[in-house]
matplotlib code that plots the C-alpha trace (Angstrom):
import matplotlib.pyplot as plt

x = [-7.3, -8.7, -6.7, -9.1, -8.3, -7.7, -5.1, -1.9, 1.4, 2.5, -1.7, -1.2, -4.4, -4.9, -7.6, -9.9, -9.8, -12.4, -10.2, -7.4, -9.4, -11.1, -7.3, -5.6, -8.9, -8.5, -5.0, -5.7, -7.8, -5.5, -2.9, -4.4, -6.2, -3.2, -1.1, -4.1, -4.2, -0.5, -0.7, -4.1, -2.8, -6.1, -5.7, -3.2, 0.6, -0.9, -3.7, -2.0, 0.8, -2.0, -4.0, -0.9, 0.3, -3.4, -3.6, -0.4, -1.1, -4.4, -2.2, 0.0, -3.2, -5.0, -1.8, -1.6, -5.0, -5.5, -2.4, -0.5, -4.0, -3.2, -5.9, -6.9, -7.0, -4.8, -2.6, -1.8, -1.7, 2.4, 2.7, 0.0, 1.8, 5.0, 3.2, 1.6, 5.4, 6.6, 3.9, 4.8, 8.6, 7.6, 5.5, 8.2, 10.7, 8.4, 6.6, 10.1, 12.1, 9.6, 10.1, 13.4, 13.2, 10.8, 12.6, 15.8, 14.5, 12.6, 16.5, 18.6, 17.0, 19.0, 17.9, 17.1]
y = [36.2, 33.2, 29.8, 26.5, 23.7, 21.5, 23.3, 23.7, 25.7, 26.2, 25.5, 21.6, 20.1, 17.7, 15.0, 15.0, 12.8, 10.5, 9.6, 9.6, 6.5, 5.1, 5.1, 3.0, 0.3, -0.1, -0.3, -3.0, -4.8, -5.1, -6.2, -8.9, -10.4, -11.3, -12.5, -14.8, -16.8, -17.2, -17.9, -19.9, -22.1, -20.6, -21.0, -22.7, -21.0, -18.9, -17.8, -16.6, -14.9, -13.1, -12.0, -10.7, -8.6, -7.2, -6.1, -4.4, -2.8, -1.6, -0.3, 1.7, 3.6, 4.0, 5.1, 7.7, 9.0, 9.0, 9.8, 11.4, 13.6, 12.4, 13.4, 14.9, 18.6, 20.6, 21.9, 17.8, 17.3, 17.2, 15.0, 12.4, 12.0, 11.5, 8.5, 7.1, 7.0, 5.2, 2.9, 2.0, 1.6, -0.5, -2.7, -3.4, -4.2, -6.5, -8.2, -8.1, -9.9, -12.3, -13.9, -13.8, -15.4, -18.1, -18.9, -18.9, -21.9, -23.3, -23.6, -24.4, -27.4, -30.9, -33.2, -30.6]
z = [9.1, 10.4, 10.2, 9.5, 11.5, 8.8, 7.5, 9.4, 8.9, 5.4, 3.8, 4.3, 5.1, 8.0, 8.8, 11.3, 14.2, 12.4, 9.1, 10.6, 13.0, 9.9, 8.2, 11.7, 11.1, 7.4, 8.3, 11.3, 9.1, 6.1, 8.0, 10.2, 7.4, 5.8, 9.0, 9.9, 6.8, 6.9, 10.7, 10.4, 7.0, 5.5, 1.4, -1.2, -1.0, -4.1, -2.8, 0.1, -1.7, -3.9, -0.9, 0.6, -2.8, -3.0, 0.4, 0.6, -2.3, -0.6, 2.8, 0.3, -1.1, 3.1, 3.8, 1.1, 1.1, 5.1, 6.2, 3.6, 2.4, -1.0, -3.5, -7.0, -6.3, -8.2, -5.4, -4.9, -8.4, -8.3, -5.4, -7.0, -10.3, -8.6, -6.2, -9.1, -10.4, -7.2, -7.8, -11.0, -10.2, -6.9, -8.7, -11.7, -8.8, -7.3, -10.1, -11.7, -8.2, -7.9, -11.7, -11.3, -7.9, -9.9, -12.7, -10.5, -8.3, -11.2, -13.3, -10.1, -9.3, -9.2, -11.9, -14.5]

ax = plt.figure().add_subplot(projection="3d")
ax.plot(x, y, z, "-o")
ax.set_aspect("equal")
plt.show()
């Protein structure tokens, strides 16, 4: 029986040399991006804090699909409705900490 490369032991695929290179630069790129503008002063403290959210939301889905060989076949099906769940519980905890971070700032201040 002859084994492909791209799968390994137990029938999990791998990526070739090339994705898993295209995966590091999107990764590179979404993380410099950020840490330049923050380093730089590039952009209002919104604007910032928006680019950073987007692009880390971005990393999360390289990281997945490039390293993790996330997709929509139907042996992966399992493992992509339970990361579309940790999705949706990461971004209520976020979304969630930062209004309560907000309004926490916004009713401890002095004079109000």
């Amino acid at each position: 029986m002859a084994n492909s490369s791209e799968h390994g032991q137990g029938g999990q695929a791998h990526g070739s040399v090339k994705e898993y290179l295209n995966g590091l630069i999107l990764s590179i790129i979404l993380t410099v991006v950020p840490f330049v503008m923050v380093m730089a002063g590039i952009g209002s403290k919104p604007l910032i804090i928006g680019v950073i959210m987007v692009f880390a939301v971005a990393q999360i889905f390289v990281q997945l699909v490039y390293f993790l060989h996330m997709n929509t076949s139907s042996k992966q099906m399992w493992n992509t409705s339970s990361a579309v769940f940790v999705v949706v519980i990461v971004a209520i905890i976020l979304i969630g900490s930062l209004w309560i971070m907000e309004h926490l700032n916004h009713n401890m201040l002095m004079g109000h």
